[in-house]
C-alpha positions in Angstrom: 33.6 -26.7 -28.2 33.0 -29.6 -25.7 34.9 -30.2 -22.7 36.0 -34.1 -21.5 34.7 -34.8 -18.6 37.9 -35.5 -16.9 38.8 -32.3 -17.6 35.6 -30.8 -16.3 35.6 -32.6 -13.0 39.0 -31.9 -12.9 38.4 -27.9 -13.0 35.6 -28.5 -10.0 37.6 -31.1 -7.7 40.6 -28.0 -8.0 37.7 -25.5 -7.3 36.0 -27.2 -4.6 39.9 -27.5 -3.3 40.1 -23.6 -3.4 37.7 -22.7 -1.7 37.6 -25.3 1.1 41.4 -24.2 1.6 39.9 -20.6 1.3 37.3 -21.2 4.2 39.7 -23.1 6.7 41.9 -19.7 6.7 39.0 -17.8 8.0 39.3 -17.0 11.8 36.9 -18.7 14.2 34.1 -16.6 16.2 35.1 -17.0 19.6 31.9 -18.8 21.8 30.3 -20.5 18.5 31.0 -24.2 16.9 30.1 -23.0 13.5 32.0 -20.3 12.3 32.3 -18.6 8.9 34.5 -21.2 7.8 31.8 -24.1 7.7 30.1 -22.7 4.6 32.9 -22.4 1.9 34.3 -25.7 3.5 30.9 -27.9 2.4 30.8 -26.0 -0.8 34.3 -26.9 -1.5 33.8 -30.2 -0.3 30.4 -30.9 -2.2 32.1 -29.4 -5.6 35.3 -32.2 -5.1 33.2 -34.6 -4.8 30.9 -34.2 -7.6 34.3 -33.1 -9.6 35.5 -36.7 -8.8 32.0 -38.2 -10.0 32.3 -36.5 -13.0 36.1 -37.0 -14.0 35.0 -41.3 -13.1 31.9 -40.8 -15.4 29.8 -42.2 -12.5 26.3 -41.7 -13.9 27.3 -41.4 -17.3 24.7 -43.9 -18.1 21.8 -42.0 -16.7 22.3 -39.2 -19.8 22.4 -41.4 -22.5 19.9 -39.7 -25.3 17.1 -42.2 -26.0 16.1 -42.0 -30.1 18.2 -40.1 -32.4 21.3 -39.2 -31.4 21.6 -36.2 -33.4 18.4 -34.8 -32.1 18.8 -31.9 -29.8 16.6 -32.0 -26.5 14.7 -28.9 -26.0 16.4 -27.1 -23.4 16.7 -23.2 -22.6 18.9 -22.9 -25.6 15.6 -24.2 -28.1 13.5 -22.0 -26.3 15.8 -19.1 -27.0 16.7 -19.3 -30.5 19.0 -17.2 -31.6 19.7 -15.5 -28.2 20.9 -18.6 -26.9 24.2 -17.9 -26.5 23.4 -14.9 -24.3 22.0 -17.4 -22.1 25.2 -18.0 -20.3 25.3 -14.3 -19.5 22.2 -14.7 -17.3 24.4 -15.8 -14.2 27.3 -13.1 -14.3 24.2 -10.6 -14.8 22.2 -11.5 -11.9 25.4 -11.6 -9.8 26.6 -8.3 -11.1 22.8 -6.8 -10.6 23.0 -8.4 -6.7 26.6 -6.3 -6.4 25.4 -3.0 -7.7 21.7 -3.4 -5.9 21.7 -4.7 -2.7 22.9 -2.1 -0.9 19.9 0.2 -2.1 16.7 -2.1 -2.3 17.7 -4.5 0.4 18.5 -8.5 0.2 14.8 -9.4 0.1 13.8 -7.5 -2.9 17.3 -8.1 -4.4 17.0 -11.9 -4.4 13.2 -11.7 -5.2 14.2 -10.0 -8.2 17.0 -12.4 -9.0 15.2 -15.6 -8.4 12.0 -14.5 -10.7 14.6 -13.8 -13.3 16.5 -16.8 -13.1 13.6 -18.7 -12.8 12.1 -17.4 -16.3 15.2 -17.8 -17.8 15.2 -21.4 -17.2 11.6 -21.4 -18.8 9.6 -22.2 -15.8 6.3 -20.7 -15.8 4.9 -17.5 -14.5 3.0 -19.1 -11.8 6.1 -20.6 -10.6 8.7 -18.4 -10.7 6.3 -15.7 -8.9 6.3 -18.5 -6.1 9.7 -19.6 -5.8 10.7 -15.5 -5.7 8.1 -14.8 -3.2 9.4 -18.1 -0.8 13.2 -18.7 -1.4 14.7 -15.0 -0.7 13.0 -15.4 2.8 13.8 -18.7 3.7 17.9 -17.9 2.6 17.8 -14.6 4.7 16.1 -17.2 7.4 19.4 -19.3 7.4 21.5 -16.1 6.9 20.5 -14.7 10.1 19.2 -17.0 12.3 21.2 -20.0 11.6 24.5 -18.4 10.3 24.2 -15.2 12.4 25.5 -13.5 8.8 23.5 -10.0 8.6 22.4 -9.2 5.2 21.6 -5.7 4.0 18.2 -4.2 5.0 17.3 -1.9 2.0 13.9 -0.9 1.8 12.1 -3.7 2.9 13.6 -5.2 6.1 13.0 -8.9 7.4 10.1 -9.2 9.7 12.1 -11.4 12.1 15.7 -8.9 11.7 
């Protein structure tokens, strides 16, 4: 089954208006510019305007197939085979694994974890996906605490810098 596009941007411009409605009824932090209601306000803003984008068809023309139509690109789905419809369960599973996790190993092994997953899911290679799950989980606890002030659970392995 394939979606329209209209109705697809549609879905994400009334997403995007959710949760920026949802993040501008969050309370200020008394002393600070940025609050907690910065974060689901750009999210919701970002996701409206790529829903408008998309409902326009404004870059349409950039995923034109080149060749045969009929051919399928290889993607995750050729790489899995007959699994590949399990492959949209990758993202509910990493989000449930974060829920029922984090608490006991910690955000930094959590999201290591999560990103090396992800990241082989999406067929990159070993090499790379051993990188980005050593570097990203870091640098997001980095923004977290430092930039948001939003503490993140310790676990086993605390930041250096917490």
């Amino acid at each position: 089954m394939h979606l329209s596009d209209r109705v697809t941007g549609t879905f994400l411009v009334l997403l995007g208006a959710l949760a920026f409605w949802g993040g501008s009824r969050l309370p200020g932090v008394p002393g600070q510019d940025v609050g907690p209601a910065v974060f689901p306000m750009v999210i919701g803003g970002g996701l409206m305007l790529c829903g408008v984008l998309i409902a326009l068809g404004i870059g349409r023309s950039f995923e034109e197939p080149e060749g045969d139509p009929d051919a399928v690109a290889p993607g995750l789905a050729g790489r899995l085979g007959r699994f590949a419809p399990l492959a949209a369960m990758v993202p509910p599973a990493l989000l449930l694994f974060y829920v029922l996790a984090v608490e006991r190993l910690g955000f930094l092994p959590t999201a290591a974890i999560m990103v090396l997953a992800c990241a082989l899911a999406l067929g990159a290679s070993w090499r790379l996906a051993i990188g980005l799950a050593l570097l990203a989980p870091p640098g997001v606890h980095l923004v977290f605490y430092k930039l948001l002030r939003v503490p993140l659970p310790e676990g086993l392995m605390p930041a250096p810098w917490a």
